[in-house]
N, CA, C and O of each residue as an XYZ file, in Angstrom:
308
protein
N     146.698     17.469     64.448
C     146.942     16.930     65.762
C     145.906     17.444     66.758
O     146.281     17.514     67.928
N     144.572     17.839     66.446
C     143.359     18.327     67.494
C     143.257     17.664     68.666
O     143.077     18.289     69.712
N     143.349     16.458     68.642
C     143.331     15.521     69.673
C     144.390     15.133     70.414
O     144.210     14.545     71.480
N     145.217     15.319     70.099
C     146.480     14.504     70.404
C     147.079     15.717     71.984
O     147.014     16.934     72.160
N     147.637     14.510     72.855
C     148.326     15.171     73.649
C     149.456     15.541     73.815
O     150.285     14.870     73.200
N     150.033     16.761     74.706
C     151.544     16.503     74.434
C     151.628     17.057     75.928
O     151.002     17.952     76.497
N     152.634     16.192     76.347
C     153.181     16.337     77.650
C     155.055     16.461     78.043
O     155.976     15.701     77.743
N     155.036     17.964     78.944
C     156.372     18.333     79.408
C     156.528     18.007     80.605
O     155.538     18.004     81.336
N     157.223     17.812     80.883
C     157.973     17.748     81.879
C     159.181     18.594     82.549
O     160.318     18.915     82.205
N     158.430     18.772     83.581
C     159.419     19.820     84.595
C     159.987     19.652     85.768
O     159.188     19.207     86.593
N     161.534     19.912     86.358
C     160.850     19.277     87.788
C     160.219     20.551     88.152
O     159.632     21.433     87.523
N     160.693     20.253     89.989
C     159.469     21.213     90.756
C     160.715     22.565     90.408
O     160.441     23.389     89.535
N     161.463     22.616     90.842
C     162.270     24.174     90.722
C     161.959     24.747     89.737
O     161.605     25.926     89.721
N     162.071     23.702     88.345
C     161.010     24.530     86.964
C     160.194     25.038     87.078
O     160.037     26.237     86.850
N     159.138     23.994     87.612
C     157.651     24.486     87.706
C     157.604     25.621     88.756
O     156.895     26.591     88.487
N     158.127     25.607     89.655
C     158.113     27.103     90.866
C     158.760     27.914     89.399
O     158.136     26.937     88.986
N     159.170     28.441     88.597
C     160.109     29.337     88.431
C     158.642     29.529     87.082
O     157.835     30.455     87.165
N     158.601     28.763     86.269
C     157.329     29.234     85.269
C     156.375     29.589     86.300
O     156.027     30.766     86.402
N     155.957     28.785     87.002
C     154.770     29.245     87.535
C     154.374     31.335     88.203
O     153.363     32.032     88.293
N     156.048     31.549     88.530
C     156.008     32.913     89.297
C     156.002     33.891     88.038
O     155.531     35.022     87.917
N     156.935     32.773     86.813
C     156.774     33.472     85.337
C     155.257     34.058     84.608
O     154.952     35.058     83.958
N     154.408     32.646     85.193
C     153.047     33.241     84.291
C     152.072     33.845     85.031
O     151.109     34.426     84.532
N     152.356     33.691     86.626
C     151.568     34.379     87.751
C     151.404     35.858     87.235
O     150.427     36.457     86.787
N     152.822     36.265     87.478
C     153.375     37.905     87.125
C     152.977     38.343     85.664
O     152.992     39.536     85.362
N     152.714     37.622     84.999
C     152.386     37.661     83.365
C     150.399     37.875     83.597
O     149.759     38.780     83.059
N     149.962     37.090     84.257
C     148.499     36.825     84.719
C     148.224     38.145     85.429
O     147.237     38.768     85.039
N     148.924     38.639     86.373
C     148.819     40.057     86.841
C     148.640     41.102     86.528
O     147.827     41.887     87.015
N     149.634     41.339     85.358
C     150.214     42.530     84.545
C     149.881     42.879     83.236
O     149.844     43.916     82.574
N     149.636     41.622     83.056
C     149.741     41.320     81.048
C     151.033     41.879     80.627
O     151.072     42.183     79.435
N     152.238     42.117     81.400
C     153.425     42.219     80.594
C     154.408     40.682     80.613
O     154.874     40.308     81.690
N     154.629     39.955     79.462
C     156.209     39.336     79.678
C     157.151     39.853     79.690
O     157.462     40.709     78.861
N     158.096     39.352     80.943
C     159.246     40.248     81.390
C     159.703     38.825     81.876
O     159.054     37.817     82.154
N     161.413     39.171     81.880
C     161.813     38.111     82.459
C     162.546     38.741     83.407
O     163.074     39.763     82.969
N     162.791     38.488     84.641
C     163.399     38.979     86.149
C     164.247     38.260     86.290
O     165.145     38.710     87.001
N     164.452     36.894     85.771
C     165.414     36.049     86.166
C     165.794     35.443     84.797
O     165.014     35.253     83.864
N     167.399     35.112     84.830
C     167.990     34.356     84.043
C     167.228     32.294     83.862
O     167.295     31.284     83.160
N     166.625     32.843     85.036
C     166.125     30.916     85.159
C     164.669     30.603     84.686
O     164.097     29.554     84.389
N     164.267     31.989     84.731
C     162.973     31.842     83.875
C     163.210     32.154     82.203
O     162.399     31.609     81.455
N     164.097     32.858     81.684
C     164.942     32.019     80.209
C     165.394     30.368     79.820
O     165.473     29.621     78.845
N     165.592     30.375     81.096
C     166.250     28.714     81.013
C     165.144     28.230     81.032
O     164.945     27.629     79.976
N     164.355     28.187     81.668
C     162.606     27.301     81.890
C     162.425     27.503     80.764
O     162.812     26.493     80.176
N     161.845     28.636     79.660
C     161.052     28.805     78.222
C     162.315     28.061     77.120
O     162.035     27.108     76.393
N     163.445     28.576     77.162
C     164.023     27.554     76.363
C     163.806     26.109     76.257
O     163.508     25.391     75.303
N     164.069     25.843     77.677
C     163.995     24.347     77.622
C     162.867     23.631     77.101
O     162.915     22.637     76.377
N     161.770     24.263     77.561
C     160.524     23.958     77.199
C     160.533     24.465     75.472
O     159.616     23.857     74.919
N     160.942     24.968     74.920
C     161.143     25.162     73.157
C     161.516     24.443     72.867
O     160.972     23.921     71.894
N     162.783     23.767     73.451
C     163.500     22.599     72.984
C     162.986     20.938     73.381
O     163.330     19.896     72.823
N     162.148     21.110     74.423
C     161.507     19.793     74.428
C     160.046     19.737     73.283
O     159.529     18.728     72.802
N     159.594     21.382     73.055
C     158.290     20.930     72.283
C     159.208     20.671     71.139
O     158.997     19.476     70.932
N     160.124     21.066     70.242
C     161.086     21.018     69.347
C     161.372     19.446     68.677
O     161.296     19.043     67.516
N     161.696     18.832     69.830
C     161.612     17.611     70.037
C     160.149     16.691     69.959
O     160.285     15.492     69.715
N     159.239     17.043     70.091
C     158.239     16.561     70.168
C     157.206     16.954     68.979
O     156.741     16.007     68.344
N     156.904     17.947     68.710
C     156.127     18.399     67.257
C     156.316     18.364     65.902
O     157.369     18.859     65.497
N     155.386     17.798     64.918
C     155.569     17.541     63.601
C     155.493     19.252     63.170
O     156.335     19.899     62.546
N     154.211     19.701     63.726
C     154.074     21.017     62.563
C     154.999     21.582     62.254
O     155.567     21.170     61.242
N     155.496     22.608     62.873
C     157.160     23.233     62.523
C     157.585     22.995     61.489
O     158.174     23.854     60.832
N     157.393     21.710     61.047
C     158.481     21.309     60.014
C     157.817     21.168     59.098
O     158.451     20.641     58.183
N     156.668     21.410     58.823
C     155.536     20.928     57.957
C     155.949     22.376     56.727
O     156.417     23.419     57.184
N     155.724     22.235     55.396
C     155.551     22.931     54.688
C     153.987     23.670     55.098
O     153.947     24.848     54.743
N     153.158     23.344     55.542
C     151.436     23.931     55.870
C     151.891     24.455     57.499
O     150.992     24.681     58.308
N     152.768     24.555     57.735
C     152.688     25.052     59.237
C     152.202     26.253     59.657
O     151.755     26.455     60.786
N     152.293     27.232     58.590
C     150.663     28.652     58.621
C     149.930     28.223     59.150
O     149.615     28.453     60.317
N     149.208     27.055     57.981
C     147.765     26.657     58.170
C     147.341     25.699     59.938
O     146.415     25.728     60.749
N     148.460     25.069     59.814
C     148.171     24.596     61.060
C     148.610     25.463     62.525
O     148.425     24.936     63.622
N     149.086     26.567     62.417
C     148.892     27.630     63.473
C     147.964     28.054     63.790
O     147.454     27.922     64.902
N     147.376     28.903     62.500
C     146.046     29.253     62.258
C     144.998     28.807     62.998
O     144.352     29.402     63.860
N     144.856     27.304     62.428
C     144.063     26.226     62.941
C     144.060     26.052     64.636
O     143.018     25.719     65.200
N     144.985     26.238     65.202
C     145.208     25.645     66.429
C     145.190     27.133     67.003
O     144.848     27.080     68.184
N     145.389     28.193     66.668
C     145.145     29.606     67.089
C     143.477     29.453     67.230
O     143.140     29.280     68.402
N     142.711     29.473     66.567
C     141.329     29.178     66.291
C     141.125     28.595     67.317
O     140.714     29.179     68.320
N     141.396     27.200     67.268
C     140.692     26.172     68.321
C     140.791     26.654     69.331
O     139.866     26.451     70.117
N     142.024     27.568     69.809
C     142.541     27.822     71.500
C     141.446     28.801     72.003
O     140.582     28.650     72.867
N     141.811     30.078     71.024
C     140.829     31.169     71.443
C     139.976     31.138     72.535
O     139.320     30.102     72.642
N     139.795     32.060     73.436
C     138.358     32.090     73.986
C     137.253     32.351     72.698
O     137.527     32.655     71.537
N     135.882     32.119     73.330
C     134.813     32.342     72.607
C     134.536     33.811     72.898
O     135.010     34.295     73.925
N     133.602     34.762     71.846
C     133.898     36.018     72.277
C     131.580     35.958     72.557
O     130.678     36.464     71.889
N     131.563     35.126     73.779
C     130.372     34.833     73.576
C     130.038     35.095     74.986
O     128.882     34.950     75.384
């Protein structure tokens, strides 16, 4: 799936509530959760990619982690 897009959807109270989630994460480099609603945001969002992704279920789903771990990476350049 290299190409392929995948799109979530949040409303805005979501998106305010990840957003202060990955701000504070961007700051610190610790994940922590402060709020019960920033659990509810990452679940939900598990359960919509859940809904949406083949790999998971794939017997090769290593390989295609791997793969997509790779692609994401920064370059160490």
């Amino acid at each position: 799936m290299p190409d392929a897009t995948v799109n979530l959807e949040l409303n805005s109270d979501e998106a305010l509530v990840l957003f202060e989630f990955l701000s504070r994460y961007s700051n610190s480099d610790e994940l922590t959760i402060e709020d019960p609603a920033e659990q509810r945001v990452l679940w939900n969002m598990c359960c919509d990619l859940e809904k949406t992704l083949i790999s998971p279920f794939n017997t090769s789903y290593a390989q295609f982690l791997e793969a997509a771990r790779s692609a994401t990476r920064d370059s160490k350049g």
